[in-house]
MILUM-285657 format. One record per atom (N, C-alpha, C): x, y, z. Coordinates in steps of 0.02 Angstrom, whole numbers, padded with zeros to 5 digits, always signed. Example, Ala and Ser with C-alpha at 12.3 -4.5 7.8 and 13.67 -1.06 7.14 Angstrom:
% residues 2
+00660-00284+00390/+00615-00225+00390/+00660-00165+00390/+00642-00112+00354/+00684-00053+00357/+00645+00002+00394/
//
This chain:
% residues 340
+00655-00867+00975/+00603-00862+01026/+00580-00789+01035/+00619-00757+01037/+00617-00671+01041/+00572-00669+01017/+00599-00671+00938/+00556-00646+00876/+00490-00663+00864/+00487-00740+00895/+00399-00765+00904/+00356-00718+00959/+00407-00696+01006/+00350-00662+01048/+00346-00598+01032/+00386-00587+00977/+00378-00512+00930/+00331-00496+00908/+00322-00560+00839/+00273-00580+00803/+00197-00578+00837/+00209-00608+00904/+00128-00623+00940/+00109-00559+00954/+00142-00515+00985/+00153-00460+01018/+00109-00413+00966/+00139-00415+00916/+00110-00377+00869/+00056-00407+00827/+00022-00457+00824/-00035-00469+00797/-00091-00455+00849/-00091-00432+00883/-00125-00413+00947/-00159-00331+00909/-00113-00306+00865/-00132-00236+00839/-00205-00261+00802/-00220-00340+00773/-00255-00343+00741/-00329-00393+00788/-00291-00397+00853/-00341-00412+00895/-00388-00363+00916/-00333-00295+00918/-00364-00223+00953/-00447-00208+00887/-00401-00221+00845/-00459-00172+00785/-00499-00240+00792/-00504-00276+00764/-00562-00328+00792/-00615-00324+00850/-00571-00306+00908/-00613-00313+00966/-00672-00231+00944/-00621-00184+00926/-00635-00130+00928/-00710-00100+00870/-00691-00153+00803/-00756-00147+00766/-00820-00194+00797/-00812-00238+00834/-00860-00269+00867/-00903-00243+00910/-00873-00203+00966/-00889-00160+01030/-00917-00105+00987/-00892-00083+00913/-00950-00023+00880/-01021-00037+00855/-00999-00115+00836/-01054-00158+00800/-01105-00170+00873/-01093-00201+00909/-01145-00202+00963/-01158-00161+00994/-01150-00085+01013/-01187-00032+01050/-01219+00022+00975/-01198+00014+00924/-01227+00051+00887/-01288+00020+00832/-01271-00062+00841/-01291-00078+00752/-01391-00085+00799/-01423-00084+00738/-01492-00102+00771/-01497-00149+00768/-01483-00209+00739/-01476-00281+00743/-01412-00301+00775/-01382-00291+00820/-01323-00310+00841/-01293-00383+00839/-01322-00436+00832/-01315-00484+00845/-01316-00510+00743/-01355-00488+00716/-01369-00514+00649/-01294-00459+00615/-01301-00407+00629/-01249-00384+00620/-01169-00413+00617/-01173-00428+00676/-01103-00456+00708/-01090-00505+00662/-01144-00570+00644/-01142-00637+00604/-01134-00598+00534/-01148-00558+00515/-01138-00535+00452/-01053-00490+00437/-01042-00484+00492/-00985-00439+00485/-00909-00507+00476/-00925-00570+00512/-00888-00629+00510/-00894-00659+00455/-00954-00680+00422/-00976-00701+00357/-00975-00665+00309/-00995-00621+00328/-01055-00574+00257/-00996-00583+00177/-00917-00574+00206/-00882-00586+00141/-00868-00616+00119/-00888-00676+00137/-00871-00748+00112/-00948-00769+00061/-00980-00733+00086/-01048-00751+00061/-01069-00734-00023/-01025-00718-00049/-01040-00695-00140/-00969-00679-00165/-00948-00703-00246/-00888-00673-00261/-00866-00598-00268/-00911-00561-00252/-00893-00510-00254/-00859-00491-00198/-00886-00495-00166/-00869-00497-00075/-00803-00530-00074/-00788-00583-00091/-00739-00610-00084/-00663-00598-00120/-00704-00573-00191/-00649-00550-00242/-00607-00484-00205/-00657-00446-00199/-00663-00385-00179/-00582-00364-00099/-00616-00418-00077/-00548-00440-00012/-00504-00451-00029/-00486-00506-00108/-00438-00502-00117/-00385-00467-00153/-00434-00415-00179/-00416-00380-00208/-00367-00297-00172/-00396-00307-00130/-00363-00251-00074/-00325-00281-00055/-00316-00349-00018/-00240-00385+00011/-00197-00363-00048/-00201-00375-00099/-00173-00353-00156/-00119-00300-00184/-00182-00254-00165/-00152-00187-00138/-00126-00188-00100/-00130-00194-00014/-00085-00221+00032/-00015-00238+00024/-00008-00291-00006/+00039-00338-00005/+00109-00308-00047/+00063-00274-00143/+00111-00232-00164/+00132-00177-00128/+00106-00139-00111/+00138-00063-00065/+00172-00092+00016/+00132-00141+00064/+00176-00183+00089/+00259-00189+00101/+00267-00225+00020/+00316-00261+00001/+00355-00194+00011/+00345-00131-00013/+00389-00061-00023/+00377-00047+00051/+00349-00051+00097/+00345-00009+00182/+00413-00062+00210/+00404-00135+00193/+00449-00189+00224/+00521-00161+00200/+00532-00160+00109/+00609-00143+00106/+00634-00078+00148/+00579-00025+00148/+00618+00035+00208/+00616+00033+00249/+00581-00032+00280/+00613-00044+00364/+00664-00074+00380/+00681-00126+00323/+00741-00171+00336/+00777-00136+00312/+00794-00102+00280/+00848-00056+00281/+00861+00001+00326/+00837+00035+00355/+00826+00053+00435/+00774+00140+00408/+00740+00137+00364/+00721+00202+00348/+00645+00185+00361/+00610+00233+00379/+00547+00211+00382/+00486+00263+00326/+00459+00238+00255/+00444+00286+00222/+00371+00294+00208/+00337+00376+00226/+00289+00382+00265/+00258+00426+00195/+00277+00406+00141/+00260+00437+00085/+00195+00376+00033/+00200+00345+00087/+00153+00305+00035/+00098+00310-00004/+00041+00360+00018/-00004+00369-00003/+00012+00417-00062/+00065+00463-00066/+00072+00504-00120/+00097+00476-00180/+00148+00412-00174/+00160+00379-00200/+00119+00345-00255/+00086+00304-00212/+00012+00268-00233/-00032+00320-00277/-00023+00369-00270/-00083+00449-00314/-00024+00446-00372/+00034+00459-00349/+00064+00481-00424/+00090+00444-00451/+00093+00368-00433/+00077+00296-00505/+00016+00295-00538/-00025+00318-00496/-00105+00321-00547/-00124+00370-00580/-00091+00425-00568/-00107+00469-00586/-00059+00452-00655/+00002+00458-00660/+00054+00440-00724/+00024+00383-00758/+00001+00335-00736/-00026+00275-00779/-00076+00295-00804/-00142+00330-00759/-00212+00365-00820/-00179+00410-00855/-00130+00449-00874/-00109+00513-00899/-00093+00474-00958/-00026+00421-00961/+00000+00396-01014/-00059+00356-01070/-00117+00322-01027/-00164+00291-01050/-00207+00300-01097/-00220+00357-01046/-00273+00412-01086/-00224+00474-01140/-00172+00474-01153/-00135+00526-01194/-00169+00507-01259/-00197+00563-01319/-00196+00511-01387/-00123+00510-01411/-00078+00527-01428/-00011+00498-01435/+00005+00435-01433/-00024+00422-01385/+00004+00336-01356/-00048+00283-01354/-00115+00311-01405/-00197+00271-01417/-00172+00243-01489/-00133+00246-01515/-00115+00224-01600/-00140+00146-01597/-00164+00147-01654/-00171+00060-01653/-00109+00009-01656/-00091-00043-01624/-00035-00091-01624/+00002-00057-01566/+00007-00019-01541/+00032+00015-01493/+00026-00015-01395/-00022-00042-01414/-00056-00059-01325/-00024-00096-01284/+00024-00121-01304/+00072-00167-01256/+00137-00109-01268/+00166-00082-01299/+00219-00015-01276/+00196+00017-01241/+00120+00046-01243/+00087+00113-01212/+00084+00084-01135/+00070+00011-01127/+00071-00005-01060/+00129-00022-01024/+00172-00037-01050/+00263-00036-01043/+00266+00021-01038/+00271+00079-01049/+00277+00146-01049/+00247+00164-00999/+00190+00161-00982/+00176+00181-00911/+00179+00139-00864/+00182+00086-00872/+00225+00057-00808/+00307+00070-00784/+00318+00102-00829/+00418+00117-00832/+00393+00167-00804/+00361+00225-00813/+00364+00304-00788/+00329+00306-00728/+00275+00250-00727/+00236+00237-00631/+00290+00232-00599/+00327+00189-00606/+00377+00163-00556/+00439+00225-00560/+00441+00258-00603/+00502+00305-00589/+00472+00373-00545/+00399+00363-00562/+00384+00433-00540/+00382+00420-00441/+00364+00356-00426/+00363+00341-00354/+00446+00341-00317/+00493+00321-00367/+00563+00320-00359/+00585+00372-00343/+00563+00412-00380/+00596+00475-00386/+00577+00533-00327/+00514+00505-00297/+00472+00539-00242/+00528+00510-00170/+00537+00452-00155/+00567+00409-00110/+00651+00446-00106/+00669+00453-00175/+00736+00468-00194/+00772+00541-00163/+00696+00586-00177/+00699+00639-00164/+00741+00624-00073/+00699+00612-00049/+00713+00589+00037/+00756+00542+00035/+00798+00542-00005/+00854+00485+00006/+00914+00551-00001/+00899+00599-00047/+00964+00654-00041/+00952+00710+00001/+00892+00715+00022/+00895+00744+00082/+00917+00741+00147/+00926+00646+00126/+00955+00652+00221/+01044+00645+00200/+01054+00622+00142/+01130+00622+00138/+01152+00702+00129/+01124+00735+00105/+01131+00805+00087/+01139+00842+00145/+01067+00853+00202/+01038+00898+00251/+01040+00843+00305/+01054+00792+00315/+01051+00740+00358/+00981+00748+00393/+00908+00763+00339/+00846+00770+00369/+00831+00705+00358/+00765+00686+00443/+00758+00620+00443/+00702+00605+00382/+00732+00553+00345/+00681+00516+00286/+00599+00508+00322/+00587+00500+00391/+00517+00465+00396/+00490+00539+00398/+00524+00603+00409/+00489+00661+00385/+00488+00706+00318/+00540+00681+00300/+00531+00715+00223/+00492+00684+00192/+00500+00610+00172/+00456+00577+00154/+00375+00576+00157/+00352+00606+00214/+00302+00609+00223/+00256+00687+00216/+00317+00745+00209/+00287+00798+00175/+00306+00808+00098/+00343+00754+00063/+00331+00779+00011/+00290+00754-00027/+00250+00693+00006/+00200+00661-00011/+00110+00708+00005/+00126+00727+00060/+00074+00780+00084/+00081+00842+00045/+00130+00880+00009/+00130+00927-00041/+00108+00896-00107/+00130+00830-00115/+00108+00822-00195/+00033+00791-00208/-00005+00776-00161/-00059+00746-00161/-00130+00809-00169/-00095+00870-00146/-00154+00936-00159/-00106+00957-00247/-00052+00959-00279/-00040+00982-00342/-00075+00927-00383/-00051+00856-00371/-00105+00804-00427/-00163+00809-00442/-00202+00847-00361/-00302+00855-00387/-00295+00914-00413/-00236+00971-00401/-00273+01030-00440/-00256+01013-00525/-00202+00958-00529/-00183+00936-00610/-00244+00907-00637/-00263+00869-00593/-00324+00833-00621/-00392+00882-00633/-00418+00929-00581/-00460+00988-00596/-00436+01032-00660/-00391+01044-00663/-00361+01087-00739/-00341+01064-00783/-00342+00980-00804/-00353+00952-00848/-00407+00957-00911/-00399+00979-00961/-00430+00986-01013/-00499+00948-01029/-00453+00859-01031/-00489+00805-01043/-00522+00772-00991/-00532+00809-00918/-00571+00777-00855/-00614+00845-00859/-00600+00896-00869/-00665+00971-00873/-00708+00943-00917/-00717+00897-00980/-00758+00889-01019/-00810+00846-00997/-00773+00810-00947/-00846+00754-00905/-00861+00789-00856/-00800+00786-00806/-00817+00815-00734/-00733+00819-00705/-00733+00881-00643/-00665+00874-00609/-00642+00837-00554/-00670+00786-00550/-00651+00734-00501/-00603+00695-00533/-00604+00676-00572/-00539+00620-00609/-00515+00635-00702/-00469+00577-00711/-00449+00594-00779/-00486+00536-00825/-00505+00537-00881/-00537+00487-00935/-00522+00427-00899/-00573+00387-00934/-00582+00324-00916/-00532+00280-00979/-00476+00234-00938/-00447+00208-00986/-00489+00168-01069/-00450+00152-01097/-00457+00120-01183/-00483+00029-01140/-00522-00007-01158/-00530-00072-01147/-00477-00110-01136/-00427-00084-01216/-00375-00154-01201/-00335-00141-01157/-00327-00098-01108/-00289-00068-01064/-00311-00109-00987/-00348-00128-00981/-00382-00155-00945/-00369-00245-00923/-00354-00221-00860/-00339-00307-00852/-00422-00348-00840/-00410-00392-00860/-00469-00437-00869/-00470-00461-00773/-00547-00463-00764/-00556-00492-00681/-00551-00565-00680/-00541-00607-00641/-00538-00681-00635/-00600-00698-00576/-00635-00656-00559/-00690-00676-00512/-00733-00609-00524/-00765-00630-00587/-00833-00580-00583/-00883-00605-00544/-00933-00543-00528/-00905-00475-00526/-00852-00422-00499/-00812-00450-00458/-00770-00429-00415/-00706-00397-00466/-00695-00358-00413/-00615-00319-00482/-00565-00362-00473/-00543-00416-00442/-00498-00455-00444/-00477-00471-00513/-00406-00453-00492/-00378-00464-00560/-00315-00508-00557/-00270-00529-00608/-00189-00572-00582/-00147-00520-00556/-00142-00480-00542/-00109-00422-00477/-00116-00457-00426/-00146-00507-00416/-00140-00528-00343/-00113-00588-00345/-00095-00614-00395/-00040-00663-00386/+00025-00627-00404/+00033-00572-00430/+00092-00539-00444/+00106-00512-00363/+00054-00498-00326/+00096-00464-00268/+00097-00533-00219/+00055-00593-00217/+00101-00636-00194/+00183-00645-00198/+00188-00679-00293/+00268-00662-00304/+00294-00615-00281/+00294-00552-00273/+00345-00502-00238/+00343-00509-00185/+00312-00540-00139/+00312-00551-00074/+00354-00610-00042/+00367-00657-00108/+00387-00708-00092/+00466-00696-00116/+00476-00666-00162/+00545-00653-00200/+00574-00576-00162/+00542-00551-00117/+00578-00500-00063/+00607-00524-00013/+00563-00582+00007/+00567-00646+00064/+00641-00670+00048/+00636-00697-00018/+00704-00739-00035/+00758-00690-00046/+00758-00644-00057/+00814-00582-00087/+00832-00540-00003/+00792-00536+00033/+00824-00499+00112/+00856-00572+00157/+00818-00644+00140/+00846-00679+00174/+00911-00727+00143/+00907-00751+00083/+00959-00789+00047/+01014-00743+00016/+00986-00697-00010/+01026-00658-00042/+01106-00606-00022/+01137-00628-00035/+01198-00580-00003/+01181-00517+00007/+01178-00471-00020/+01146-00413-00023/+01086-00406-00005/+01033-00434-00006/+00988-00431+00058/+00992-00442+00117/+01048-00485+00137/+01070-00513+00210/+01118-00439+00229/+01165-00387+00172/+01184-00365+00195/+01145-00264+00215/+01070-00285+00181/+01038-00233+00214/+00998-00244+00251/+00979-00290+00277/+00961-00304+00341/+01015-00307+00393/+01061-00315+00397/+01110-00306+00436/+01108-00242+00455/+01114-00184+00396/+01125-00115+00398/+01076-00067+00439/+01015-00108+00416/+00947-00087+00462/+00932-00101+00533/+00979-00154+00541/+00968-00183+00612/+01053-00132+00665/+01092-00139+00614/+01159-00127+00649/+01199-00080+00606/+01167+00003+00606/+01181+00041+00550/+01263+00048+00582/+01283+00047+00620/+01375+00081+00637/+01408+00019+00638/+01384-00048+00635/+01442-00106+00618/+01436-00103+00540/+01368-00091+00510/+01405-00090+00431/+01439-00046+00413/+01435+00015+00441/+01473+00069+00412/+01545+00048+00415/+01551+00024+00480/+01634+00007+00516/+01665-00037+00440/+01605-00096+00434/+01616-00173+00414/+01636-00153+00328/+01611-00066+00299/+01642-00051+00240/+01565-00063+00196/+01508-00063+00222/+01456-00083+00176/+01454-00010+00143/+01418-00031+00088/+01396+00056+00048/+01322+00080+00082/+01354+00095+00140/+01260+00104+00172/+01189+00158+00123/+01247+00201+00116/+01216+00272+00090/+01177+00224+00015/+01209+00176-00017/+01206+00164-00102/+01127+00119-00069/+01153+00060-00012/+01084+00032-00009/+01037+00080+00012/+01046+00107+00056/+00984+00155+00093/+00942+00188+00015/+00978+00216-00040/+00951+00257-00094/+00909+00202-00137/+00960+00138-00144/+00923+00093-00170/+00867+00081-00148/+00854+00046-00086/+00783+00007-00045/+00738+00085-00044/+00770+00135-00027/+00701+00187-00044/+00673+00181-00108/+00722+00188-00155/+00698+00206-00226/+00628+00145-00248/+00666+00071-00236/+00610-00002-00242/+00568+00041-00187/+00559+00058-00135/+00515+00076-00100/+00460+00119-00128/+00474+00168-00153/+00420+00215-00188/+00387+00175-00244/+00458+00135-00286/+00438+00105-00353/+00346+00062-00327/+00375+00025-00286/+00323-00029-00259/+00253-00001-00243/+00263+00041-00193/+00185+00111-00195/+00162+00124-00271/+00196+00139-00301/+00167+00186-00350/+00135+00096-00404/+00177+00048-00395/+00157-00020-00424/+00075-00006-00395/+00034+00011-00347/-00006-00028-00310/-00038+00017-00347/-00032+00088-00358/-00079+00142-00420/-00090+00108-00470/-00029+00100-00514/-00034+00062-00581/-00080+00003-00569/-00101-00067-00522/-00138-00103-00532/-00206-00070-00499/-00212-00004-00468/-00288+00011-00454/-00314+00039-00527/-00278+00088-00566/-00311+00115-00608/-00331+00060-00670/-00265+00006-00681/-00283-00051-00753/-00330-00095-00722/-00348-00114-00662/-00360-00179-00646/-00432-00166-00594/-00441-00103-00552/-00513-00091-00530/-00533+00012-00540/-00508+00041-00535/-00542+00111-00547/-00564+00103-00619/-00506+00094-00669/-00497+00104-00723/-00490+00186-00751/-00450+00242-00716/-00465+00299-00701/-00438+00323-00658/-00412+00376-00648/-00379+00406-00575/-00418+00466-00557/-00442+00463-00510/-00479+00482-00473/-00471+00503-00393/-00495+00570-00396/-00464+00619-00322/-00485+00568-00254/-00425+00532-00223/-00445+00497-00184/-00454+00430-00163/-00424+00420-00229/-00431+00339-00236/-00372+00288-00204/-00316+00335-00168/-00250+00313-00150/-00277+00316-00077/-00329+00346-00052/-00347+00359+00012/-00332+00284+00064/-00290+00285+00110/-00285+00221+00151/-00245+00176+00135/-00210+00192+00075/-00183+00105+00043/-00118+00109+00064/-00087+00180+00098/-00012+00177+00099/-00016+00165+00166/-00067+00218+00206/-00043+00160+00296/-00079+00108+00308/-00112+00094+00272/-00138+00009+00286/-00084-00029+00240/-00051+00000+00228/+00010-00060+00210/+00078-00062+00235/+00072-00002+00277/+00113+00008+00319/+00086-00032+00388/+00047-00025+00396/+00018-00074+00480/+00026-00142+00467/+00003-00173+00390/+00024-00247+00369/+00095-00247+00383/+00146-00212+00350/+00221-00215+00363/+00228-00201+00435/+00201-00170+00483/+00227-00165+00565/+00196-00228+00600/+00148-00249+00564/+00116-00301+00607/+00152-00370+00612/+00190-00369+00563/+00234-00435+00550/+00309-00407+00548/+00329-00357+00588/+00388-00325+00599/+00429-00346+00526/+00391-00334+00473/+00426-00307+00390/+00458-00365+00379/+00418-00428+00393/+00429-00482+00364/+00395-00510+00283/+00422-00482+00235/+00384-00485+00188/+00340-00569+00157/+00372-00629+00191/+00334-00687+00170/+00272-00674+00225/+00281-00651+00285/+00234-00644+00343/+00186-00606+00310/+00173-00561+00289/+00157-00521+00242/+00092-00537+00228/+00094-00593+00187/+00022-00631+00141/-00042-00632+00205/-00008-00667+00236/-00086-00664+00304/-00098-00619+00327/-00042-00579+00358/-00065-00511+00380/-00102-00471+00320/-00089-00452+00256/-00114-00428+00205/-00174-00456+00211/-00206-00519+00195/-00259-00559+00204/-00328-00537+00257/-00268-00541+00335/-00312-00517+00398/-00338-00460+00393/-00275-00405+00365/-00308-00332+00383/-00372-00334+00305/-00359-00360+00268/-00422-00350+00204/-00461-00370+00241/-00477-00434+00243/-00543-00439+00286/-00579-00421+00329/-00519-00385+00392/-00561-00353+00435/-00594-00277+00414/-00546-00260+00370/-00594-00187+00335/-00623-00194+00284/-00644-00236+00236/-00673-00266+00201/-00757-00254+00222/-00760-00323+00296/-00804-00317+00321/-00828-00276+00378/-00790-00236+00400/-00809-00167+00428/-00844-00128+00375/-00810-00106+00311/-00855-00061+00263/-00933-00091+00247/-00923-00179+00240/-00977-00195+00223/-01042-00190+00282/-01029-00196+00346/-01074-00185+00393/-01084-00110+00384/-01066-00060+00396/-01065+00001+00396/-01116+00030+00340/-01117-00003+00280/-01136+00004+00234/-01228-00019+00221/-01215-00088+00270/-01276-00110+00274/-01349-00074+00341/-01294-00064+00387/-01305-00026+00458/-01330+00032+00447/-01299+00081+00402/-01320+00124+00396/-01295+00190+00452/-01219+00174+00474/-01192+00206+00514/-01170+00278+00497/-01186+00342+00552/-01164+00397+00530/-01092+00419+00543/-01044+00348+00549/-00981+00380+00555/-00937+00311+00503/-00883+00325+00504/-00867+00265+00451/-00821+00231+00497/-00854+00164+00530/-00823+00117+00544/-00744+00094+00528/-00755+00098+00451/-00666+00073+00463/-00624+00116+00453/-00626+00177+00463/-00581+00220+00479/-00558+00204+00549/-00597+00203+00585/-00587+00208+00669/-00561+00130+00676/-00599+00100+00639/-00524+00018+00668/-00467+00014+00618/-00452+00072+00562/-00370+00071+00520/-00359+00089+00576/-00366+00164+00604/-00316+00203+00636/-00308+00172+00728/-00360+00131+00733/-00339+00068+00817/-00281+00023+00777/-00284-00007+00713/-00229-00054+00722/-00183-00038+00686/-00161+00049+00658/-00106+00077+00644/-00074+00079+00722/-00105+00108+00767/-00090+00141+00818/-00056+00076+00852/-00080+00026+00865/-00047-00022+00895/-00016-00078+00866/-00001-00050+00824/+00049-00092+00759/+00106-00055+00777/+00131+00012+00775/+00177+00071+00758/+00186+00067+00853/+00148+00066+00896/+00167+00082+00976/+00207-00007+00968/+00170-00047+00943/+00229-00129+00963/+00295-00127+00936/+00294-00095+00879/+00358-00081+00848/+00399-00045+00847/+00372+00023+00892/+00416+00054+00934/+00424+00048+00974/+00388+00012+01025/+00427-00023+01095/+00499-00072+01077/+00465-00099+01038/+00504-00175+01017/+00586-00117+00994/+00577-00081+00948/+00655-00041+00934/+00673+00005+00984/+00643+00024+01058/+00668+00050+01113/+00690+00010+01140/+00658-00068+01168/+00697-00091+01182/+00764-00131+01174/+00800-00130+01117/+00866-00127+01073/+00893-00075+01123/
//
């Protein structure tokens, strides 16, 4: 019963941004009313629109899945967005290398950078996993400056890149074709990444709740001094669920650059790590809960960008309803762990 009025409690973060892009839509839009009907519809109305939504839940859901394992394990990791830059950034690097362009090669070359995406986000998470066993510094702040230091060295890598000076210094080459995941709803970038981050959503679900070892880091997250007492290896899970934690961010790079940039590009990680962090607070890091909330928050910024876009607004709408239903995603979920 608690937990239902947890749950309600906190989908209310997604009532706030709702109410809140509406009340912008009617005192600012010049059609307010055609507006409004377009901002409810407008994405349902063409596959692009539609792909397009699902294609960000997507995103969501994978980086998500990594905000949920560091809550249930009791760490909270605030590195996401750097994360998300330096899987894409390692996946266009390996892509675009000629070394790794040989013909017969394209299924190693993409194994290969999917092995080094995921180590390079690991290894970011990891970092803040020996810092707090080391310096006993809290993970939700290391984590979150060493993500804020590596996100200004990746654009100056990408500006002093050889092979991005020859087009322009905003990003690195545009991947090889076969590198490229094929879309399932043209025109839209939707690609099968979004049934892959269903599965992880559903197989995190089954592994924190069935699983011995998921039952016993959720325990740890909920009741860090009875596991310690109870003999758990807290320190081994805590390093673990960070490490899948970064891995999972930096997953959500690897499917922006194969599956919609095609390219890494200064900026393109922009939003995806705390909007997948507000999906994980909104459903207090229930990763099957996950899918709808992933779902809700796409759509509602989906169609915030798309009004904004059509409106012709001089401020950007869905910035101002991420950061209303970060804000009251993160205040329900810190009430909710004060009152513990």
């Amino acid at each position: 019963m608690k937990k239902n009025i947890g749950l309600l409690k906190s989908a209310l973060s997604l009532l706030a941004g709702l109410l809140v892009c509406m009340a912008i839509i009617l005192i600012f839009a010049k059609k307010p009313l055609q507006a409004l009907s377009s901002f409810f519809t407008g994405t349902f109305t063409s596959p692009y629109y539609f792909g397009g939504m699902l294609n960000s839940a997507a995103f969501l859901m994978t980086a998500g899945c990594g905000a949920c394992l560091a809550i249930k394990s009791g760490s909270m990791n605030l590195g996401g967005e750097g994360q998300v830059y330096a899987g894409g950034y390692v996946t266009a690097l390996i892509l675009t290398t000629p070394i790794f362009l040989q013909q017969g090669f394209s299924v190693l070359t993409q194994v290969l950078a999917l092995l080094l995406c995921l180590a390079s986000g690991a290894a970011m998470a990891l970092a803040s996993a020996f810092l707090k066993r080391a310096r006993n510094a809290q993970v939700l702040l290391t984590s979150f400056l060493i993500s804020a230091g590596l996100i200004p060295l990746i654009d100056s890598l990408i500006t002093s890149s050889k092979s991005s000076s020859e087009q322009n210094l905003l990003s690195l080459p545009f991947i090889q074709d076969s590198f490229k995941w094929g879309q399932i709803l043209k025109p839209s970038p939707l690609t099968f990444s979004f049934f892959i981050a269903l599965a992880l959503c559903l197989l995190l679900s089954y592994f924190l709740l069935r699983n011995t070892q998921g039952k016993r880091i959720c325990i740890m997250g909920t009741a860090p001094e009875f596991a310690k007492y109870a003999g758990f290896p807290c320190e081994r899970y805590s390093s673990f669920c960070l490490a899948a934690s970064g891995a999972l961010h930096s997953l959500t790079g690897f499917f922006a650059v194969t599956g919609t940039y095609y390219t890494c590009h200064k900026g393109f990680y922009m939003n995806m790590g705390w909007n997948a962090l507000s999906a994980a607070l909104i459903v207090h890091a229930e990763p099957a809960l996950l899918i709808p909330s992933s779902l809700l928050l796409a759509w509602l910024y989906s169609s915030a960008d798309r009004v904004n876009l059509t409106q012709g607004f001089a401020f950007d709408i869905s910035g101002i309803v991420q950061g209303c239903v970060l804000f009251a995603a993160a205040f329900s979920f810190i009430r909710k762990g004060d009152a513990k």
